[in-house]
N, C-alpha and C positions, 0 to 999 in steps of 0.2 A: 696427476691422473690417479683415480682411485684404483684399491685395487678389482673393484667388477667390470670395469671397462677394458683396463690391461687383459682379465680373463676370457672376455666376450670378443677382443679383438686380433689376441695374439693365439699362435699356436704350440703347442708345447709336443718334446717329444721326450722328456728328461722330470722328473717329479721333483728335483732339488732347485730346476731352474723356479717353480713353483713357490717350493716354501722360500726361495731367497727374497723372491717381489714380495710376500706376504711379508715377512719380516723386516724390509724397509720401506715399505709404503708410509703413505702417512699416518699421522695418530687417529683421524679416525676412523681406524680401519678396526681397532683395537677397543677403544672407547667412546663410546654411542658421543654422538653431538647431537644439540640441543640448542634451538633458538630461542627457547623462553626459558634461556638458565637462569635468570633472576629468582622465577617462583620453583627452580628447581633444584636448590640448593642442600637439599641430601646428599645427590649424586655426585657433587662435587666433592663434598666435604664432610666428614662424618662430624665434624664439633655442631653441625647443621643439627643435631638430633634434637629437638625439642624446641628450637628456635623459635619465639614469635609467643612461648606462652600456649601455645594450640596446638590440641591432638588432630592430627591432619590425616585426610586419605588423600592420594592421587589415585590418576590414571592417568595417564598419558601414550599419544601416538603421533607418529613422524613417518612419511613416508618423501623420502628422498630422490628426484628428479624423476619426478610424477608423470609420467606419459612415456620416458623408454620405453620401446619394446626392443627384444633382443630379434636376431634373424635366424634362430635354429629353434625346434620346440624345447630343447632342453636350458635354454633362457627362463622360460616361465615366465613371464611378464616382464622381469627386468629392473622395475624401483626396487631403490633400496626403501628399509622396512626396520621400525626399533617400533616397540610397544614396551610399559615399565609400569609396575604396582611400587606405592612408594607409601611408607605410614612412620607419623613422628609423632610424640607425647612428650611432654616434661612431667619429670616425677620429682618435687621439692627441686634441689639444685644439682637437680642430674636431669638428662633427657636418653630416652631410648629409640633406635629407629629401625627400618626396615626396607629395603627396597629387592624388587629381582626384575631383571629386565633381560628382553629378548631382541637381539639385533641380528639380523641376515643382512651379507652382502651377495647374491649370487649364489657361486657354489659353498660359501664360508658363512657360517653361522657361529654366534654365541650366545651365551647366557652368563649370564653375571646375577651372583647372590650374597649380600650383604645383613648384616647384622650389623648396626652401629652404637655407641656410647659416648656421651661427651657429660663432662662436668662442667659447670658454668661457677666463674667466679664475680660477683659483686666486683666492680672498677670503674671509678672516674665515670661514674654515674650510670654506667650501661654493664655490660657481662664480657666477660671473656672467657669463650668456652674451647674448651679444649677436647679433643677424640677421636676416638679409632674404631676403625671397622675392621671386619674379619668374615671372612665365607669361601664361596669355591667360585672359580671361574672358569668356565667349561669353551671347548674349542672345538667345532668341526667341519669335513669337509667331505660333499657330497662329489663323489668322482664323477658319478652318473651326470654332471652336469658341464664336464670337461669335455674339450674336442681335443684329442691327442691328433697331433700329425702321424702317427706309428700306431695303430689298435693293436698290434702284437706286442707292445714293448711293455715287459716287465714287471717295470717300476709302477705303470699305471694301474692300480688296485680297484676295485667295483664298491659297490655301497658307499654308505657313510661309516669316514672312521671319528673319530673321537674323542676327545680326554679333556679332564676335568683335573685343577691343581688348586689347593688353597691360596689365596689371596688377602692381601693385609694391607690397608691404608691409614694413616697419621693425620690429623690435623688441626688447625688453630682459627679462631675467629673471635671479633668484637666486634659490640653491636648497640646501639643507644637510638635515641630518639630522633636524632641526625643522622648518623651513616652506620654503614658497615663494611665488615672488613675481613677476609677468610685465605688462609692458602693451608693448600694441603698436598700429598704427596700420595700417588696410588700407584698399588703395584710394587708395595716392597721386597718382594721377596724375587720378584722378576721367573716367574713360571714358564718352566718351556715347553713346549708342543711340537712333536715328532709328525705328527696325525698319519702312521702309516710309515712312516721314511726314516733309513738309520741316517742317512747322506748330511740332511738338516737340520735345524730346529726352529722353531718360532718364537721366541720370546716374547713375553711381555716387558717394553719399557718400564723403568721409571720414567712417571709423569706429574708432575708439577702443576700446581693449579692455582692462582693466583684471581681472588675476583672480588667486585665491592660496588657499593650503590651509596648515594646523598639523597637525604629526603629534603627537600625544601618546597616550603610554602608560598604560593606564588596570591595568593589571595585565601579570603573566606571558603569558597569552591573548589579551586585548585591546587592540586599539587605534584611536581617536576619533578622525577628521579633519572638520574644520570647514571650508568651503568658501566661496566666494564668488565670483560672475561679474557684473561692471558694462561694459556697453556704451552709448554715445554716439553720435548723428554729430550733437552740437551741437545740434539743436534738437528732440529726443527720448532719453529714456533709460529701458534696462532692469534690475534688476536682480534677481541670485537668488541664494538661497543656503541652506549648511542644514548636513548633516554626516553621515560615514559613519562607520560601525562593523566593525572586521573582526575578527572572531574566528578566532583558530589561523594566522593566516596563509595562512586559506584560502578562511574564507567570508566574506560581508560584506554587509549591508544599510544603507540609509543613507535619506534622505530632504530633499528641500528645498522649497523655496517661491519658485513666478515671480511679480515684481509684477506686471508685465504681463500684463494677462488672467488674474490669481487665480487661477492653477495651482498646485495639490498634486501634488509628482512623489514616487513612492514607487518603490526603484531597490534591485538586489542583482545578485550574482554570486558566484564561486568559480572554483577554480584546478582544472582538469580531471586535471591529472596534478602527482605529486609533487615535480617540480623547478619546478610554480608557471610553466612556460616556456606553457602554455596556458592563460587565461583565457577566460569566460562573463560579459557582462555583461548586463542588462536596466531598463528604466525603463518606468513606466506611468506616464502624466499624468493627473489627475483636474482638470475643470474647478470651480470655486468661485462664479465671477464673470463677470463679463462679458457678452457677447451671446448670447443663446440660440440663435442657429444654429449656435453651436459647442460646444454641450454635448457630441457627441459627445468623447471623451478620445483620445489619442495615445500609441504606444509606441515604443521604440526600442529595437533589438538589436547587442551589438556582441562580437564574433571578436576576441581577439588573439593571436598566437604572439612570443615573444621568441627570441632566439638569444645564446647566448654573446657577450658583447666580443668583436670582433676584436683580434687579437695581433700587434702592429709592431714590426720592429727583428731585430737576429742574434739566431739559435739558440743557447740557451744550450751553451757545450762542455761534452762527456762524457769526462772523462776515465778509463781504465784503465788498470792496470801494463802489460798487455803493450804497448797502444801510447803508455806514458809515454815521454817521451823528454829 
């Protein structure tokens, strides 16, 4: 059970008993999930920075078990809700990137802001790129959207409180014409968050990120990528996976399976214009299993435009007879 529904369904008379659920909930409570982490491999990983050869924009939105409504006005509709700007270049055999993303669960909200850098090394015919990100990760919590069993008690603070801690992630990836291959580590420094209370803290895990995809060719037209995402922080684990199909090198359907919570995600897209420089992607989540207060399903939309390589170094000379010399 996440933690918005623990919040929406339990009553609290103590603020510690609060940040304790917050701090062992699940992971992603803490770091946005994504059903089309294949084409979003920034956020995974920073050696992700420059990947693919193409200066990339995203946009992307996710809204999580689409049709809750909560039973008090201070619910507010209820879906969970991430939206993320995300931008990668290669410069020579370095890549640079960026992403900041905005995730609400209920009364908990974050922001996460990234700066990344990876270097790419020539291997065994593909790259092996290596790198780290660096930025702030910010934490808060709107009281105004609590029901205390006790309105006089204490501990129960008004507003949103707040705080933001730097944030530092590692990581490693290979990558060729056949497959690829990444694991990273976020959340080094493990930042902790009072929001208001001496009593607790919130942490952030170390989290372990483990992911990779097979291109093969299944014809002239088609072609099959198998996928897979495995996350950790040690004393929980999720995993998903499945595989896409793209035909013409334009359209593409595909399909995977979350352990976690028995989700069927069923996902496609296409390339909007002929040099394939604008993409369209979508995923629907269908629930299977789990707690029926989250029957409701989740979808996610995501924008991208590429840009040419940039070009470094002198101008190739033109020469002509009349200014040969």
């Amino acid at each position: 059970m996440t933690l918005t529904f623990i919040l929406r369904h339990f009553k609290w008379n103590r603020l510690y008993a609060l940040l304790i659920l917050i701090s062992t909930g699940a992971m992603a409570q803490k770091d946005a999930q994504f059903s089309l982490f294949s084409l979003n491999q920034l956020y995974l990983n920073p050696a992700a920075a420059g990947a693919g050869g193409a200066t990339r924009f995203q946009l992307l939105h996710r809204t999580q078990y689409a049709g809750y409504h909560g039973t008090t006005p201070q619910d507010k509709g209820g879906a969970l809700s991430t939206q993320m700007f995300s931008f990668s270049m290669p410069i020579k055999n370095f890549g640079i990137g960026f992403y900041a993303l905005n995730d609400r669960s209920g009364p908990v909200s974050h922001q996460d802001f990234k700066v990344s850098a990876s270097y790419h090394i020539p291997m065994m015919g593909g790259q092996l790129q290596v790198g780290a990100s660096a930025g702030m990760f910010r934490q808060s919590l709107d009281y105004g959207r609590l029901r205390p069993a006790d309105e006089d008690d204490p501990l129960i603070q008004t507003g949103v409180i707040s705080q933001m801690n730097p944030d530092v992630a590692v990581g490693a990836r290979f990558e060729n014409e056949t497959f690829y291959l990444g694991a990273s580590l976020n959340h080094l420094l493990q930042p902790k968050y009072s929001l208001g209370a001496d009593q607790a803290t919130n942490p952030l895990k170390r989290t372990l990120y483990v992911n990779g995809g097979v291109n093969m060719e299944l014809g002239y037209m088609l072609d099959l990528q198998p996928i897979v995402l495995a996350k950790t922080d040690l004393s929980s684990l999720s995993v998903e996976g499945g595989a896409t199909l793209t035909y013409n090198k334009r359209y593409w359907i595909g399909g995977t399976y979350r352990q976690q919570d028995a989700f069927v995600i069923v996902m496609g897209g296409l390339y909007l214009l002929p040099d394939q420089s604008l993409r369209l992607s979508g995923a629907y989540d269908i629930v299977i299993g789990g707690n029926k207060a989250k029957s409701p399903s989740s979808f996610e939309v995501l924008l991208s435009y590429d840009l040419p390589s940039p070009k470094f170094g002198k101008k190739t000379i033109i020469r002509t007879p009349r200014f040969r010399f």
